[in-house]
C-alpha positions in Angstrom: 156.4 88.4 274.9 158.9 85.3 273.1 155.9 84.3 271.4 154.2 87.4 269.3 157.1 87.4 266.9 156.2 84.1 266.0 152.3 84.6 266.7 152.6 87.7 264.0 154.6 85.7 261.5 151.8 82.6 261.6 148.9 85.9 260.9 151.5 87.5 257.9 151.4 84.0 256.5 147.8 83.4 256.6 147.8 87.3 255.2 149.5 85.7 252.1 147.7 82.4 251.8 144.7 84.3 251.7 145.7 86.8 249.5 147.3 83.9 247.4 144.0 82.0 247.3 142.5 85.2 245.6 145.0 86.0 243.3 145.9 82.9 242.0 143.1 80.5 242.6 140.1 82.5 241.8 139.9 80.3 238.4 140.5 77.4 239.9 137.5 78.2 242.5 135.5 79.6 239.9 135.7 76.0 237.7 134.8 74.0 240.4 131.4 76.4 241.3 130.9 75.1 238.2 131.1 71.8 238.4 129.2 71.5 241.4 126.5 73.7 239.4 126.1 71.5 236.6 123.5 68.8 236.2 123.9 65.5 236.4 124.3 63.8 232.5 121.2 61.4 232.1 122.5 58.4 230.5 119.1 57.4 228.7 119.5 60.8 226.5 121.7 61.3 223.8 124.6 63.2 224.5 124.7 66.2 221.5 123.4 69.6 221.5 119.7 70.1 221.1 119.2 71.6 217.1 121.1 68.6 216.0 118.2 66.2 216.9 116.0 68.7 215.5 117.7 68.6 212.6 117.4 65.0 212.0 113.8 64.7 211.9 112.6 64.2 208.5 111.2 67.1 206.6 107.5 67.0 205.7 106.9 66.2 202.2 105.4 68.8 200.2 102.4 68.9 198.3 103.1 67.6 194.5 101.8 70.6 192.3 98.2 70.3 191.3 97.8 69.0 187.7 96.5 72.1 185.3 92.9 71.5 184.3 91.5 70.8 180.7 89.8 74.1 181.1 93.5 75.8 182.1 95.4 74.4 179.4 92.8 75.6 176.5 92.7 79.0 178.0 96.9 79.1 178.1 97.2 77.6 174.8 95.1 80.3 173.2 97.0 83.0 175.6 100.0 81.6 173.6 98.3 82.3 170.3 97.1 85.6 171.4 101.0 86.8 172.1 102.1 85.3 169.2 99.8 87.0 167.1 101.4 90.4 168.3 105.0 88.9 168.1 104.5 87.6 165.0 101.8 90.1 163.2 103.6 89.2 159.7 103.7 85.2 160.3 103.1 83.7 156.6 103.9 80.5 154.6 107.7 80.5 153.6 107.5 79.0 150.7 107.5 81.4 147.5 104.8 81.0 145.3 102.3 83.0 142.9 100.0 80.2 142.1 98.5 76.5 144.1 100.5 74.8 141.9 103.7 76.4 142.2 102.8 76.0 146.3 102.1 72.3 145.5 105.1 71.8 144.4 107.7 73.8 146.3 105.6 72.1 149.5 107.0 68.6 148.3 110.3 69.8 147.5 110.3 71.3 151.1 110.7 67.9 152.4 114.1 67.3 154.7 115.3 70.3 153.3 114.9 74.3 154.3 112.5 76.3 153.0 115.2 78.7 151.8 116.4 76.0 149.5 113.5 75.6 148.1 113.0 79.1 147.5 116.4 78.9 146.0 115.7 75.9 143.5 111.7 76.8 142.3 112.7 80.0 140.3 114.7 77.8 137.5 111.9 75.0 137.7 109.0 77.1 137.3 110.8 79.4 134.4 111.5 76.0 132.2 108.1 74.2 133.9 105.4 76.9 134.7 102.3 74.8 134.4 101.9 70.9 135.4 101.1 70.1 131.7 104.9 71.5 131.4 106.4 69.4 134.1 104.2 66.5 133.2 105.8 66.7 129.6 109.4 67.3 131.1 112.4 65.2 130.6 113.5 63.3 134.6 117.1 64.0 133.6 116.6 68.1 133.4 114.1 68.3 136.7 116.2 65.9 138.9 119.3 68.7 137.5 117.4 71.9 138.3 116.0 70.4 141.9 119.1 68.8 143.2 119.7 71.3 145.5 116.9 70.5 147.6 118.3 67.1 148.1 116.7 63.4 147.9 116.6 65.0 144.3 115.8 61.2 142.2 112.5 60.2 144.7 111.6 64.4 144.7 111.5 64.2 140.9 109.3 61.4 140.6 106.9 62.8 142.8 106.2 66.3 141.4 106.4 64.7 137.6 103.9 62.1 139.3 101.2 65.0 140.8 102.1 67.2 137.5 100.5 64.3 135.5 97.6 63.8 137.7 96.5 67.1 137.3 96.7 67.1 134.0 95.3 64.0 133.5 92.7 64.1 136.1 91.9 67.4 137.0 91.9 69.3 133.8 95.5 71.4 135.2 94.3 73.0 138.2 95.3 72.1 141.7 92.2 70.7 143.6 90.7 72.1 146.4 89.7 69.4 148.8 91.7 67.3 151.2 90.8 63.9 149.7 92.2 65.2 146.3 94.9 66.3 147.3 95.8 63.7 149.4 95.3 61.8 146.7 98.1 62.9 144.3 101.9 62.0 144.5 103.9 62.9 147.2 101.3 64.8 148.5 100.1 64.1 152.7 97.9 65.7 154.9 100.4 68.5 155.9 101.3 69.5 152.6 97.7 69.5 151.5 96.6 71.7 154.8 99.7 74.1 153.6 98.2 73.8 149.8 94.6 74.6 151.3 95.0 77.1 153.7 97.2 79.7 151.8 96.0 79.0 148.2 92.4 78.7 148.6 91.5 79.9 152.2 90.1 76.2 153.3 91.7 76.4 157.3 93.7 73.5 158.1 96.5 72.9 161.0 100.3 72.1 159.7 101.9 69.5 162.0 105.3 69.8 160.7 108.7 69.0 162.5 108.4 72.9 164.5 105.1 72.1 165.2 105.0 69.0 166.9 107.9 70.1 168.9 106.2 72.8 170.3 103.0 71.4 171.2 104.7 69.1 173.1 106.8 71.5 175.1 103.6 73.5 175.7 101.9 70.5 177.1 98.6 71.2 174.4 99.2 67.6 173.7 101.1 63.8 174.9 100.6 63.2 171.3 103.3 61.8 168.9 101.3 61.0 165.8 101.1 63.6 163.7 97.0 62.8 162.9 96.7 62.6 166.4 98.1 65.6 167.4 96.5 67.9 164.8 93.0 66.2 166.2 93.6 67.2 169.8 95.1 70.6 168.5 92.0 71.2 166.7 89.6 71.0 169.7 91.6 73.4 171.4 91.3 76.0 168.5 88.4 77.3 166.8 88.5 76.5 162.9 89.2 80.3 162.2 92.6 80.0 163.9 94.1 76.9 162.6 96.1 78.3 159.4 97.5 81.3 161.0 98.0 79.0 164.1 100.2 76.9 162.2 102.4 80.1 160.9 102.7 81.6 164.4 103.8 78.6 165.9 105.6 77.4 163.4 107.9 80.7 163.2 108.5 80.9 166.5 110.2 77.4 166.5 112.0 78.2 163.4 113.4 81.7 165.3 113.4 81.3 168.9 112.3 77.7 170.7 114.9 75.8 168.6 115.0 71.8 168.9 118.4 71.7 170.5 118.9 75.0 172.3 115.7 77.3 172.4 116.5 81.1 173.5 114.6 80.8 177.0 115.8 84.0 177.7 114.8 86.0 174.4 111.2 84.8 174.5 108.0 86.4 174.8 106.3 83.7 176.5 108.2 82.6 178.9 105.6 83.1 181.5 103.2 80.9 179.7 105.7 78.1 178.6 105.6 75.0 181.4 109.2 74.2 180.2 110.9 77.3 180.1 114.6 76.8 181.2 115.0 73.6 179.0 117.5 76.1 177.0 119.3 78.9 177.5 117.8 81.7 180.2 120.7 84.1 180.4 119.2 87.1 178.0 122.3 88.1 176.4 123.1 84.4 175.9 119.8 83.4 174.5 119.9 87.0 171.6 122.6 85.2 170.1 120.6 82.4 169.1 117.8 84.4 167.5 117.4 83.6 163.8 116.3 85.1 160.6 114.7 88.7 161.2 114.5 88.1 165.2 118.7 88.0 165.0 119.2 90.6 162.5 119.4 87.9 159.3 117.6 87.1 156.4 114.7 85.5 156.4 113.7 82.8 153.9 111.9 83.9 151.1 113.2 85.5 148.1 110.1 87.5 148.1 108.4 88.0 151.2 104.5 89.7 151.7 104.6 93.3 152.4 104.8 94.1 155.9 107.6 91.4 156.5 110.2 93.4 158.5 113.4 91.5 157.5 115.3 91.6 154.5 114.7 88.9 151.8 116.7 85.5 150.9 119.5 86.1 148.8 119.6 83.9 145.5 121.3 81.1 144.8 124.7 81.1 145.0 124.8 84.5 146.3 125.5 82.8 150.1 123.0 81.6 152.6 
């Protein structure tokens, strides 16, 4: 009997313990399952989680993009010339002119200088010099006067007097109609003679200007940077029935859209057909801005453009532009 007080407190306090033990303890039980569950660490693997060794395989390399064929490039590049065409429906020279002489002439004068300038300047020279026996006859002093606008005015003069002679002299007045004529005269090379031939006497002939070149280039038609060369390699592409209004289309699209510095990616037409679209600006809105002459809303270069030109005509000299 002394002892069950003592025997009931020693069965209270392993009540407690117990009840202690699964109260407070259950974590620290739980932890050490835990641990005992775990697997041993192998010390010959490296210690990190699994996606992190993954990751640190190298990538495979991927397949360099297959060159484009002879066969695909001449089949884009008259794609190009196709879309143009209905881009550019009223693409013509941008010189004014009414005759092969005054297109002879305004072509020289065109050198390093816009089109618009010239177009400018040849109004006053061909109303005091309307045939070559007239400019032939003319005093330096007044030409270099009426054509200094057009800059480089001194070694311009000497070259249009120079052909103005020649024709008189050697070609009874007219403007000749063959390449090795014309190349023949002062001032006058291959481009300006293809310009002279194809729009004053129908003869088809590429013009590798400054617009041109550029563009073939960015187009990949050609690796070319001779201008001889170039028009030779663009000639096999084309057939002979293309190459003047080739020249036009191309030519205006680099004069209004694929600009040297900072073509309008994102305003052309041809974007889909251009390998180096996004050397300028993509974003549309961006890219309207730098839209020129009709294309933007402005003037376009000639004082009198062909019927069918949809822009509005060159203002005059000294009238601004």
């Amino acid at each position: 009997m002394s002892n069950s007080p003592v025997r009931a407190q020693a069965k209270g306090a392993e009540r407690v313990s117990a009840e202690g033990n699964s109260a407070v303890g259950e974590r620290g039980v739980s932890k050490r399952a835990k641990a005992a569950n775990r697997k041993p660490v192998d010390p010959a693997k490296p210690v990190g989680p699994a996606k992190s060794a993954e990751a640190a395989k190298p990538a495979k390399p991927t397949k360099p993009a297959k060159p484009e064929s002879r066969l695909a490039m001449v089949r884009r590049a008259r794609k190009i010339n196709r879309e143009l065409a209905e881009v550019f429906p009223y693409a013509h020279p941008e010189l004014d002119f009414r005759n092969p002489f005054e297109l002879l002439v305004a072509t020289v004068l065109s050198a390093q200088t816009t089109d618009l300038r010239v177009n400018q300047t040849t109004p006053a020279l061909f109303a005091k010099y309307p045939t070559p026996e007239d400019l032939a006859a003319a005093v330096p002093e007044e030409v270099e006067e009426l054509i200094r606008p057009t800059g480089f005015f001194r070694a311009k003069t000497k070259s249009i007097m120079g052909l103005a002679t020649a024709l008189r002299d050697d070609f009874g007045g007219e403007v000749p109609g063959r390449l090795d004529d014309l190349v023949k005269l002062p001032g006058v090379g291959r481009k300006t003679a293809f310009v002279v031939l194809g729009n004053a006497f129908g003869v088809p002939g590429i013009t590798v200007d400054t617009h041109f070149m550029r563009l073939v280039r960015r187009w990949k038609w050609t690796e070319q940077e001779d201008p001889v060369k170039i028009e030779a390699e663009i000639a096999e592409i084309f057939p002979k029935s293309e190459w003047t209004m080739l020249s036009h289309r191309v030519i205006f699209h680099g004069r209004r859209i694929c600009h040297a510095r900072k073509p309008a990616c994102g305003a052309c037409p041809i974007t889909h057909l251009c390998p180096s679209y996004g050397e300028g600006e993509t974003d549309p809105e961006k890219a309207k801005k730098l839209l020129k002459y009709e294309m933007g809303g402005f003037p376009g270069q000639r004082l009198d453009p062909p019927p069918g030109y949809p822009g509005r005509p060159a203002p005059p000299l000294g009238a601004g532009g």
